[in-house]
N, C-alpha and C positions, 0 to 999 in steps of 0.2 A: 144295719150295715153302715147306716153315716155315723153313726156313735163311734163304731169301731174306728174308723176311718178318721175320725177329730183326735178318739185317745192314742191313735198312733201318730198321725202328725204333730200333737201336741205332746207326745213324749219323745219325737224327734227333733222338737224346738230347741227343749229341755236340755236333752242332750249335748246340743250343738251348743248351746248355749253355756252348759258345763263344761267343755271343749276351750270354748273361747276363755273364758275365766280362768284354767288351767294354764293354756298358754300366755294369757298376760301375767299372770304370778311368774311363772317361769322365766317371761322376758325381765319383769323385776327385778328376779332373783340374779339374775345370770349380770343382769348392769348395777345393782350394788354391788357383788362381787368383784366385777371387775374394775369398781371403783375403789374398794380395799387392798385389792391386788395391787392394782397402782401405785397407788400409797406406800405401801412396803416395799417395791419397788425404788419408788424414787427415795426414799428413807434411805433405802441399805444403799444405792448410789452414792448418796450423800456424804454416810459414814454408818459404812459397814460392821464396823466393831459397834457402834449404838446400836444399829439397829439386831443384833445377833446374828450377823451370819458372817463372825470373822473365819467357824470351823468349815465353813465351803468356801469361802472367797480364801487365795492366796495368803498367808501372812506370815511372819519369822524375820528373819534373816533375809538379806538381799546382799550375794556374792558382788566381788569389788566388781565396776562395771568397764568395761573390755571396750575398747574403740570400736567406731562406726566399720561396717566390713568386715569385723570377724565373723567369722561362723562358730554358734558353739551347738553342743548337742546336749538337748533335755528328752528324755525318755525318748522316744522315737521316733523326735522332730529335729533335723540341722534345722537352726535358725542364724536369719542376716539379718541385721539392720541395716539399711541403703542410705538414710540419711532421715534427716526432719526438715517439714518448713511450720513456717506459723502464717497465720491468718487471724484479721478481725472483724471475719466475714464479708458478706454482703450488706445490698438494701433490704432482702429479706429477712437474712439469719444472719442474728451477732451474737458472741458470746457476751454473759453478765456484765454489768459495770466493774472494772478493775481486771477484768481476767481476759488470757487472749486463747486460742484454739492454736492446738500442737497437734501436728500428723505426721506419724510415723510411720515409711515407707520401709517392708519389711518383708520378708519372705520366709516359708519354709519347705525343707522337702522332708517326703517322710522315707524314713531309714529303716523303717518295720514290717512286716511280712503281712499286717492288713490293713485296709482303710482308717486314716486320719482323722479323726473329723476336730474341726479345729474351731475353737471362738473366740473373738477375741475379748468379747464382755467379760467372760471366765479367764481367759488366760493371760492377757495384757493389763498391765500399770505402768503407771510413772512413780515414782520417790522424790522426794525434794532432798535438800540437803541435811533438813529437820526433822524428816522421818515421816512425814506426812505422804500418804497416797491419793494418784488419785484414777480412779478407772476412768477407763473406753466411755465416750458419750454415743448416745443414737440422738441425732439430729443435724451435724453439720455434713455439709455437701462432699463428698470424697466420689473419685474416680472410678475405683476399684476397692472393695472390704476385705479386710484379713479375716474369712470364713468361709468355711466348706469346707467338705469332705474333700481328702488328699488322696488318690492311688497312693498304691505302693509306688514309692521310687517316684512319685507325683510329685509340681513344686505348686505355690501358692503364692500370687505376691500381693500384698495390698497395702493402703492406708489403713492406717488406725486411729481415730478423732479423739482428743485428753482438752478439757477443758481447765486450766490453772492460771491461779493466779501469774500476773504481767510482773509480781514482784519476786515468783518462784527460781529457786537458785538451786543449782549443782544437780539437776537432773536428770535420773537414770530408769532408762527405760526395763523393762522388765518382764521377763516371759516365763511362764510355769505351767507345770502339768496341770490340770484340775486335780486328779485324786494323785495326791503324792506329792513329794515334796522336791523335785527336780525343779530345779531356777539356771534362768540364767540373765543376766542385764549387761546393758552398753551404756556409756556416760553420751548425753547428750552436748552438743554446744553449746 
């Protein structure tokens, strides 16, 4: 009976012990992962056509860009610009050497018969006057985010955070469906 009794506790050691081993593999796995994940993340941030994801991120043509306070309609979102300010941060958060933080104050409602859901990682950019883009950052302090699901006949309003260069000119903000090719942009001051 004690024999028994060892090869069962000793093959519940075993066990627990292949348990353990399992899940440190697993936590391994799970944090390199999400250290390559990151990577291509910040990549395709950086510059989206390098890194291949120009066929999901927005790109083409950018319609001429309409003064601050128009409303225009892209699939079935009225969209406003309210206006931009710029910041060079805090003592905690600065943007890069050379470059200042753009936030654009912006709304929409949705004009379509079902829930919104709205991002502005995906749908918001800036253009310069040279063609260069540049997306929504996640890091600087905003008020209020242009994200979330919209009711029908629901508005939204928020900031949108663009990190660009202090020497970037002619300015146009820019909003787009994710699948499809509906645009529309405001020139910035």
């Amino acid at each position: 009976m004690r024999e028994a009794r060892k090869a069962f506790v000793g093959g519940c050691f075993a066990a627990l012990g292949l348990i353990v081993v399992d899940v440190v593999a697993l936590v391994a796995l799970a944090i390199g992962a999400s250290i390559v994940f990151r990577g291509a993340i910040d990549k395709a941030m950086l510059d989206p056509q390098a890194a291949g994801w120009e066929s999901f991120l927005q790109h083409g043509d950018v319609p001429p860009g309409q003064p601050i306070g128009i409303t225009q309609k892209v699939g079935d979102a009225e969209v406003t610009v309210h206006g931009v300010r710029e910041s060079q941060g805090n003592e905690y958060l600065t943007p890069g050497a050379g470059n200042k933080w753009l936030f654009v104050d912006v709304s929409a409602r949705n004009a379509g018969n079902n829930p919104y859901t709205l991002s502005s990682l995906l749908q918001c950019r800036l253009r310069d006057s040279e063609g260069r883009d540049y997306f929504a950052v996640i890091g600087p302090p905003i008020p209020a985010p242009f994200d979330g699901m919209i009711p029908v006949a629901g508005i939204i309003q928020g900031e949108v955070p663009f990190e660009v260069p202090s020497t970037a000119t002619g300015l146009v903000f820019v909003f787009g469906q994710v699948f499809g090719t509906g645009r529309a942009s405001w020139a910035l001051p």
